[in-house]
N, C-alpha and C positions, 0 to 999 in steps of 0.2 A: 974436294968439297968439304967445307967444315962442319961443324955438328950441328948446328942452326938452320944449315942447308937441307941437312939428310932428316932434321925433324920436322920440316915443312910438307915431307913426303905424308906423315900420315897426320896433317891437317884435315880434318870432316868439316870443317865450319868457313869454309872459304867465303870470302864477304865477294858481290856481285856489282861492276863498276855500275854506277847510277844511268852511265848512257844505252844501258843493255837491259835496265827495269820497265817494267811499263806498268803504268798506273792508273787504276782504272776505280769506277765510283764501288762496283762489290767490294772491292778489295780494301777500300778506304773506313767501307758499313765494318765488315768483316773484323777489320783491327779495331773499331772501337769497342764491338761487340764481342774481340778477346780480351780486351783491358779490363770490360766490366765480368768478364765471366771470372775471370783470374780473379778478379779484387773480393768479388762476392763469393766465392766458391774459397779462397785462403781466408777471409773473415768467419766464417761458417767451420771450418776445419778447429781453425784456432779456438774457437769457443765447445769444440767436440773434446779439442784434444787437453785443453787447459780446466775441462770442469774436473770437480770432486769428487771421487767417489769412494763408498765405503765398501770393501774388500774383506772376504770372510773368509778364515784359516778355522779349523775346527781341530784340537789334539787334544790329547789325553791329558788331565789335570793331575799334574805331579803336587800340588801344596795346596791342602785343604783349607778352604777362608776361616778366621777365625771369627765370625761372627755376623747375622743376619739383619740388617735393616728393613722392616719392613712397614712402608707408610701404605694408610689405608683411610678412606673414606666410605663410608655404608651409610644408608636411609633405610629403616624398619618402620614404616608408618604405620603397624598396629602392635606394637610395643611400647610401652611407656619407658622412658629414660630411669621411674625408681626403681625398675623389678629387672633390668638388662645389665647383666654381669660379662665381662671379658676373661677369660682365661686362657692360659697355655699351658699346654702337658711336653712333655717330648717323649721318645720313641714308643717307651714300656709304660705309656699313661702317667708316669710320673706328674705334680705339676711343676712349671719350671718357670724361673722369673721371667717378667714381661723387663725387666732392665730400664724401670721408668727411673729419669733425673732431668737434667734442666734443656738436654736437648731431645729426650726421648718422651714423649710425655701420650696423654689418652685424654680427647675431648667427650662431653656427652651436650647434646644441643637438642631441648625439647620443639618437635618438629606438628605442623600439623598439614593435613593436604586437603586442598580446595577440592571443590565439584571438578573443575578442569583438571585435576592431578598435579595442580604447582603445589610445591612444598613452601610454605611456611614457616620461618622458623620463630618460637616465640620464648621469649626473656633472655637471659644471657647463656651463653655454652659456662661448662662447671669442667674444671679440670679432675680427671679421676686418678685417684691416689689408692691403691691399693697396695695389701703384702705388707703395711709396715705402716707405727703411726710415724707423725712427723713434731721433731724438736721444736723448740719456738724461735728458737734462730732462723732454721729452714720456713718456717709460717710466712715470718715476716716478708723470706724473700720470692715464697708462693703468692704474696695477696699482694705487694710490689708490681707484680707481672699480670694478675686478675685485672686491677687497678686501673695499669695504662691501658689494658684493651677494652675498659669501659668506660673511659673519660672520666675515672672518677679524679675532682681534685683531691689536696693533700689533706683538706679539712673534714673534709669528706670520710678520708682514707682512715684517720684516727679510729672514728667511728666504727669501722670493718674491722681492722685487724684485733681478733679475739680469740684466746686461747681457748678452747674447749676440754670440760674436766673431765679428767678420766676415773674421775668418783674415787681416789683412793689408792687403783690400781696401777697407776703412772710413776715413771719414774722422774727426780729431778728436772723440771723443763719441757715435760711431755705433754703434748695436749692431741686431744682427740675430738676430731670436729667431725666423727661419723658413727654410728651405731655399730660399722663393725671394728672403728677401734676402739670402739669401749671393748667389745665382745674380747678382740684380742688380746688386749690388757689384760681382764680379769682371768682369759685362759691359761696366758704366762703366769697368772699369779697362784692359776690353781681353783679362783673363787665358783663362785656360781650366783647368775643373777638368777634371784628371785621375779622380778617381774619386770620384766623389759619397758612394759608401758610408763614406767615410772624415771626413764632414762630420757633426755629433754631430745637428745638425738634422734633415738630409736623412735619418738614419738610423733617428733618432726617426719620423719622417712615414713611412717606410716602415713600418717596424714596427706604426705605428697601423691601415694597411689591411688588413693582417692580423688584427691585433683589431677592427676593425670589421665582419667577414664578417655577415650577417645583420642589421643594424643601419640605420640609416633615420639620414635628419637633417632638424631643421626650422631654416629660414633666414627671420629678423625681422629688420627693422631699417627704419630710414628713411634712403633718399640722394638728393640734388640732381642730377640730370639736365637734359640742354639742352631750354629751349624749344622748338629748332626742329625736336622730332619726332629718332625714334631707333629704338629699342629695350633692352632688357636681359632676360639669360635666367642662369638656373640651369641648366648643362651639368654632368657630369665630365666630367673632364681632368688630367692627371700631367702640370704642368709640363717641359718638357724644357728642355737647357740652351741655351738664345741661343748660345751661342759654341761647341758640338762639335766637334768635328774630323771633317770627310768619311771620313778613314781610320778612326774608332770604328765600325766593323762593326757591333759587340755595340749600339751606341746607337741607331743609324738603324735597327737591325733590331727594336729594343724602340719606335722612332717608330711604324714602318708597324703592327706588330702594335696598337699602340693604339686605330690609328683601327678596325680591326674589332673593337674590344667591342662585347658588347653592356650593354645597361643599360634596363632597367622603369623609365620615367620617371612611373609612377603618384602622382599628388599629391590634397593635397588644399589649398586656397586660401582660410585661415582669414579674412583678411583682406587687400584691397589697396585704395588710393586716392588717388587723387593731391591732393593739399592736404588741410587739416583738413575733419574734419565736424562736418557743422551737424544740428540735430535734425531729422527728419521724412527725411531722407533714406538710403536702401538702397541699397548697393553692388550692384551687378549679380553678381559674382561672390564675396560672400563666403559662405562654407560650402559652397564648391561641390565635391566629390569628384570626380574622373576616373581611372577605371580605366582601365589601357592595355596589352594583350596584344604590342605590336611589340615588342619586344627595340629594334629601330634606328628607333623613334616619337619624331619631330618636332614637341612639341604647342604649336599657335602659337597664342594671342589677340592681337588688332586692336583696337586700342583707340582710339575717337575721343574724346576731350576736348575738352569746352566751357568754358569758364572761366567761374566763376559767383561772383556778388558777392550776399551775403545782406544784408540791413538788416532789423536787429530795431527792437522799436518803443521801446526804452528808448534808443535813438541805439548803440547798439554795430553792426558789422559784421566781414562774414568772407567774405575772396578767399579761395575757393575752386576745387573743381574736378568737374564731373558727368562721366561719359561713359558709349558705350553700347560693346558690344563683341560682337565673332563669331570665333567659334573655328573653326581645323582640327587635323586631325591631319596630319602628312605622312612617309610611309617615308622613310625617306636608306637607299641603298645604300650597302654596306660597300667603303671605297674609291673613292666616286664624287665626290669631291671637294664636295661639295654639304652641307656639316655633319656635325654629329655630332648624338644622342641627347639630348637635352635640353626644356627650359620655356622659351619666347622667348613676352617682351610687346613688341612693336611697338605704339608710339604716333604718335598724328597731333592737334596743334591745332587744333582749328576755327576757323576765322574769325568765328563769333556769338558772341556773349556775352550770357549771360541775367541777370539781375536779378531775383532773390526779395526782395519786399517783406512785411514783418511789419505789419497794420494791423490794425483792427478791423473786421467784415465789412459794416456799415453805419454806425455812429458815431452819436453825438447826433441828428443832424437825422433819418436814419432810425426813430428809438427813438423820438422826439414822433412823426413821420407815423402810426408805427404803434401808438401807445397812443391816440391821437384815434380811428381807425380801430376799434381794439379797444372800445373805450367807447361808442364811437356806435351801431355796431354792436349788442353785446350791447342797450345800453338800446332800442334798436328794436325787436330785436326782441322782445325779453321786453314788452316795450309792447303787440306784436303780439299775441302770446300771450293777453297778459292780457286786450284786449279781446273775443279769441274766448269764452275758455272766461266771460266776464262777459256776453255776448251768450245763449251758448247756457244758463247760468242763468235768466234771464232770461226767457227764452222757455218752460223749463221750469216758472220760476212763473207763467207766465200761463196757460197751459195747466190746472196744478192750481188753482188758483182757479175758470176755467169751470168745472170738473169739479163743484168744489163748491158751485155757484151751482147 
């Protein structure tokens, strides 16, 4: 016997000559009713096994990021946009640059809210510039960028772009189009302004808090903060002058009355996140509302940041950032040296780092195990089937034959 011969011995799939078949109408339902189960059941698979998904590794972060993105959206609707200051400290209260330039910047947009609670926003948002005045090269290409987002044309634009004087104190090129860069100026220089009202800035800025009575502001923008953990809050506060004179009675007595304002630091947290977002992920705090009844109300979130690296599956990626956070509220007594009134985000980097992977939820090799599986399957059992209900035929014609003998 050849080797062809001896391999037919362990054939399992022996085909059945056609004159020893019998064909009968279940049998006929049966197989169309496997085609479609097979077809519909390996479509359904293939869309199990072929979808997306994203896949989480969590380890210890060997190489500290060097530096924090963090875009934010807030609404303070009983806060006036002139008297609302932003700052950032880092860890030992230090304060520490917000890192504003031409892609990092801070909006302020005087807001007001209807009887139904819709905001309002009213006249143009004003880009805030703080920590430093600005050259008049850089003016030009701040009131450039104003310009187009308010349709203004080029004839227009002449009109706008205006240096403001820093009375003396400037150097070469410098202009100061805010009250506190005049202040700054004159404190590098050492001077001391005798009477602020007589500054066209500082006078303007007054002026506006009194048009702002009832008026709200919402503060947008994205700025660069230290990795190594800090803070930044949205307070008011009225600048006062660095260089005063101890004998200004009238100044130090308009200092102490300050710190007893009060001010309804109720907000609402449109959006905040530190680095870009990637799809499938929800910020823990955005759309979040907080009503707050303290007058002298401290409201502080604690944010821990994970730093997180996405890999989609077309090869693109994105250093990012997750975090989780817990909120308080805390009173400040009026004059207890312990802050003032205000929104404080306190961050902390974690030392994990997770890795979201973009893959497919089983891939090819999966997708064959389970269409063999599928096939075998149905054909068994519809096999099964078919021998019952051909069985108990069967049995039913032989019964009517006795009958009729």
């Amino acid at each position: 016997m050849g080797f062809q011969e001896n391999l037919r011995k362990f054939d399992n799939h022996s085909s059945v000559s056609k004159e020893f078949r019998v064909y009968t109408f279940h049998g006929a339902v049966l197989s169309v009713v496997t085609v479609i189960a097979i077809t519909y059941l390996v479509f359904t698979e293939m869309g199990y096994n072929f979808k997306l998904i994203m896949t989480e590794r969590v380890h210890v972060n060997a190489t500290s990021p060097t530096g924090l993105d963090v875009e934010f959206d807030i609404s303070l609707p009983l806060v006036p946009c002139s008297v609302l200051k932003i700052d950032a400290n880092d860890p030992s209260g230090q304060t520490q640059s917000l890192h504003l330039d031409q892609r990092h910047h801070v909006w302020k947009h005087r807001i007001k809210v209807d009887d139904e609670g819709e905001i309002e926003f009213l006249g143009d948002k004003r880009k805030l510039e703080q920590g430093s005045t600005l050259k008049e090269e850089h003016l030009e290409e701040l009131f450039d960028t104003m310009n187009k987002e308010k349709g203004v044309t080029d004839d227009e634009e002449e009109k706008t772009v205006d240096c403001g004087s820093c009375f003396g104190a400037g150097e070469e090129g410098e202009c100061c189009d805010t009250c506190d860069d005049v202040k700054r100026a004159y404190t590098r220089k050492g001077w001391h302004i005798q009477n602020p009202d007589e500054i066209d800035q500082c006078r303007k800025e007054k002026k506006n808090v009194k048009e702002d009575e009832g008026e709200g502001c919402n503060v947008h923008g994205l700025v660069a903060l230290d990795s190594g953990g800090g803070s930044f809050h949205l307070a008011p506060g009225r600048e006062m002058d660095h260089a005063m004179d101890p004998s200004d009675i009238g100044s130090i007595f308009e200092m102490l009355l300050s710190t007893f304002e009060q001010f309804n630091m109720t907000h609402t947290v449109h959006k905040i996140r530190f680095g870009d977002a990637f799809p499938g992920n929800k910020n823990q705090l955005d759309g979040v509302n907080r009503v707050i009844a303290d007058g002298y109300g401290m409201y502080q979130y604690y944010f821990k940041i994970v730093p997180t690296l996405v890999k989609f599956k077309n090869g693109t990626s994105i250093q990012t950032n997750q975090y989780s956070v817990t909120e308080h509220l805390r009173h400040v007594n009026p004059g207890g040296g312990r802050g003032l009134p205000g929104v404080f985000f306190f961050y902390e980097i974690s030392p994990l780092h997770v890795e979201i992977v973009e893959d497919y939820r089983k891939g090819y090799l999966g997708f064959f195990t389970s269409v063999c599986a599928i096939v075998g399957g149905v054909v068994t059992t519809m096999g099964l089937l078919d021998q019952i209900l051909y069985s108990q035929n069967q049995r039913s014609s032989g019964r009517g034959q006795g009958l009729v003998q």
